[in-house]
N, C-alpha and C positions, 0 to 999 in steps of 0.2 A: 553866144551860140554861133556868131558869124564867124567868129576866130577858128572858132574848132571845124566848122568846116574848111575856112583856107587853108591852113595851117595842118589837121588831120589830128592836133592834138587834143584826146579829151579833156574836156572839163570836168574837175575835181570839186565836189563838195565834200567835207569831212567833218564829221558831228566833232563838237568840241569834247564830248562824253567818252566816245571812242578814241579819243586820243589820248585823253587821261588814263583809261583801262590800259591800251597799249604802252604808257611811260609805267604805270605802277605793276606789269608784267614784269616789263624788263629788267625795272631796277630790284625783284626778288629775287634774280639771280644775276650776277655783275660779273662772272667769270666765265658762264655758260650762255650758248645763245638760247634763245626762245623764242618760239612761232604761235601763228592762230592763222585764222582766217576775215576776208572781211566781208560782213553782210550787207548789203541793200538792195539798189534799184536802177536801170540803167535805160532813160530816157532821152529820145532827141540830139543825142550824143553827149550828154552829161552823166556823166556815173556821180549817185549820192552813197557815201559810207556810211549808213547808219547805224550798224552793230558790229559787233567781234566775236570770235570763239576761239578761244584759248588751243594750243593743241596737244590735248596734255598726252605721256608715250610717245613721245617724238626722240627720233635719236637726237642729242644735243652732243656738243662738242666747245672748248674751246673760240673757234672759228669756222664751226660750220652746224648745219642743222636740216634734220630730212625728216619730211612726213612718212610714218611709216601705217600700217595695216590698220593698225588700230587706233594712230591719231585720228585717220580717215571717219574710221567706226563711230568713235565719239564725235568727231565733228557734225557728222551728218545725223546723228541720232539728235545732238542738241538743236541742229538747225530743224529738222521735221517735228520737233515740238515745239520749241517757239518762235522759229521764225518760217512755217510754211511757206507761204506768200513771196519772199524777199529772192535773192539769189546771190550765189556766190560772186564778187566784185574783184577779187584781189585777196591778195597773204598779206601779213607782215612779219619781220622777222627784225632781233636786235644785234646790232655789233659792239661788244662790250668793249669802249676803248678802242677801236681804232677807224672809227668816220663811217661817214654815209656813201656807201657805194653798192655794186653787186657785181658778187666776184663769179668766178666761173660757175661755180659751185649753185649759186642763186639763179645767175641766167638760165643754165639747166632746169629746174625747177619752176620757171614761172615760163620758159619753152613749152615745155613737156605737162604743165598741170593747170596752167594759165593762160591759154593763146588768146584767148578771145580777144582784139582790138581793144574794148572798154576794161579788161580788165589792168590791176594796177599792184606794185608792187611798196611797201610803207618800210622802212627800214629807222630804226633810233637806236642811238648810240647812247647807253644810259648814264657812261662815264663824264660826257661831255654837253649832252640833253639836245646834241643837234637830232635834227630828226630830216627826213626827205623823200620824195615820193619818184616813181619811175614808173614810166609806161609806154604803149605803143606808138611808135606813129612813124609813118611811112615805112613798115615793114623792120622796124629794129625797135630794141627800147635804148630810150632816154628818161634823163632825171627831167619832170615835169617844173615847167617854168613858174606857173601861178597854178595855183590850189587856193579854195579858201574853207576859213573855218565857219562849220555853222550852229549855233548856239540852239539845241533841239527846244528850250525852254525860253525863248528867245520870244518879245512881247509881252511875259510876263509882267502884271506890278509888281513893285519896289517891298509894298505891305502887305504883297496877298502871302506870304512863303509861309507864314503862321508860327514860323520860329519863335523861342522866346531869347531876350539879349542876353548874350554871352556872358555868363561870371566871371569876374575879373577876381585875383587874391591881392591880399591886402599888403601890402610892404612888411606887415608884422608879421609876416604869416610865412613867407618867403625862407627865412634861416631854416625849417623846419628839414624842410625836404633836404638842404645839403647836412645838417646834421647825422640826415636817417642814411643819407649814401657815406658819410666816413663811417658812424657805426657797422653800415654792411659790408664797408670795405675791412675794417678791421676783423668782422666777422668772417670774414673770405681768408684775408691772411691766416688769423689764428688757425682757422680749419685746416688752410694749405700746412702748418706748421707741422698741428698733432699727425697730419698725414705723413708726415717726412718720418716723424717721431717712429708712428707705427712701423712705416717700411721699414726703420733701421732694427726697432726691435725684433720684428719677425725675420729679417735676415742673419741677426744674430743667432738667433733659435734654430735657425733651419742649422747652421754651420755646428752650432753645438752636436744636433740630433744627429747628423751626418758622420761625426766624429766616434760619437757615442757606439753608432749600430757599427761604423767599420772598426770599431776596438772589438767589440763583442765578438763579429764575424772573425777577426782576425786570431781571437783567442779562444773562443771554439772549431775552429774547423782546422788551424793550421799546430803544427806538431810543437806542443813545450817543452823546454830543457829546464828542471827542477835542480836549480845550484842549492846546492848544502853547505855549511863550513864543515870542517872533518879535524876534531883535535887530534893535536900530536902528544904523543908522549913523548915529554923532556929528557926519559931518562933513555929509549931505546929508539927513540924516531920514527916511530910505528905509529898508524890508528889508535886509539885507545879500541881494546876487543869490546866492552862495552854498545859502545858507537858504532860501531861495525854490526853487533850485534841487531842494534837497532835498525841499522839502515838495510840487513838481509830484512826484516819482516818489513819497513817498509814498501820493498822491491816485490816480495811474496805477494802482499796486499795488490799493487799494481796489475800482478799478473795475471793473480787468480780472481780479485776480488771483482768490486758490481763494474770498474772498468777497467776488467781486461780488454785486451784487445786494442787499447790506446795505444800511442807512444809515448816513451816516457825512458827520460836520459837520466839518468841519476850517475853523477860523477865518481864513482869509485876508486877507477882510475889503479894502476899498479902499486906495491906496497912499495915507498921507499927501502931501501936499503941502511941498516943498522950500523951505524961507523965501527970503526973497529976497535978503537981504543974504549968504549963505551962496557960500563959493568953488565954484568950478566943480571937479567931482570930478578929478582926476589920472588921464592915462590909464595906462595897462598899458603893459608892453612887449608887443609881438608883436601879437598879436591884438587890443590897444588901441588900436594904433596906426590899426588901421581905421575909427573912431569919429570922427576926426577931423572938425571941421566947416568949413564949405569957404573959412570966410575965416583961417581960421587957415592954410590948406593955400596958399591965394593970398599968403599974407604971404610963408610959408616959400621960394615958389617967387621973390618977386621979391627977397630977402636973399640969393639963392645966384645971381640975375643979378648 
């Protein structure tokens, strides 16, 4: 007590409980900082830390972290239920990975929401498990030279705790457990596998149905050309009239039938041209007989005078 009055620096107790809460905060999140507050008592110029409050809705970051509205909210809501009496002492806050200090960012913070002389600033580094305290004294903060810890359960006997002794396993009993983690690792693989299996099937599928509905689209909506073969007659180089015959009714059909109105190419295309050296085709009975041309018909008529 006489130090702290020469010297101006306060003296630190810190429940050895509240410091365990504070490491197993921090180390639930190792990438992101995390803040609370800390609760107790502040006598004769000793500040005692006897509780904490988490500060949960706090903006966190990387390398930085702020009380905002409604860490406020819950903090004080948790402290007027169960720790009326006590009062605010100090923050902590953790630097994941890179040491125990307070950077601009922190001084701000314990300026602006911390003044009070006794109060004190806790900071642990969960990567490295250093930990370190900061406070006032003669008008600036510094990192506190001597703090100590205090065991709130401290005088207890040895047999009063009513535990019962720990169960130990047996050496035989030991292979079990690594057994059960390769079967669930093979179980994890396999699973990872059939997942591969599926993706590839279903992106097979997908590329088919993709294929499927752009043929469809492409042969209903865009205009077809209906190629046909078209015999020739060997003897005059012409269509067969038959085939022809066939191919107006199928054009009829197109035009007039259930789809008219389509498009639709049917290759007819110009009659070749008959060589010259080529016989004159051979009429037909009946109906051939009409075709006749008229010196042929003059000849016949003067053979039957």
């Amino acid at each position: 007590m006489s130090t702290a009055k020469k010297t101006g620096a306060p003296q630190l107790q810190f429940s050895t409980e509240v410091a365990r809460q504070i490491r197993q905060h921090a180390r639930s999140n190792r990438k992101t900082e995390v803040c609370g507050i800390l609760i107790g008592t502040e006598a004769s110029g000793i500040t005692r830390v006897e509780a904490c409050i988490a500060g949960e809705s706090a903006a966190q970051g990387g390398a930085h972290v702020t009380f905002t509205q409604d860490t406020w909210e819950h903090i004080y809501k948790i402290k007027d239920r169960d720790f009326p009496d006590e009062r605010i002492v100090g923050w902590y806050h953790s630097h994941p990975g890179f040491g125990v200090f307070l950077s601009d960012h922190d001084t701000f913070i314990h300026k602006n929401f911390f003044s009070s002389q006794t109060q004190v600033a806790w900071v642990y580094d969960p990567h490295s498990d250093e930990e370190g305290c900061f406070g006032w004294r003669n008008g600036r903060l510094e990192r506190v030279g001597e703090f100590e810890f205090v065991d709130s359960r401290g005088g207890e006997r040895a047999d009063a705790t009513g535990k019962a002794e720990p169960v130990t396993i047996d050496s035989e009993d030991e292979p079990a457990p690594a057994k059960e983690k390769r079967t669930h690792r093979k179980t994890s693989e396999s699973d990872d596998e059939l997942s591969q299996l599926t993706k590839i099937v279903s992106n097979v599928f997908s590329f088919l149905a993709i294929f499927v509905l752009g043929g469809f689209f492409v042969w209903y909506l865009l205009p077809r050309i209906l190629i046909m073969p078209v015999p020739i007659d060997p003897i005059t180089g012409r269509p067969m009239k038959e085939f022809l015959d066939k191919q107006q009714d199928a054009v009829g059909y197109w035009l007039n039938g259930p789809h008219a109105g389509q498009r639709a190419q049917i290759p007819l295309g110009p009659l070749p041209n008959a060589p010259a050296d080529a016989p004159a085709a051979k009429p037909q009975d009946g109906a051939g007989q009409e075709n006749q041309t008229v010196p042929d018909a003059a000849k016949k008529n003067n053979d039957q005078r």
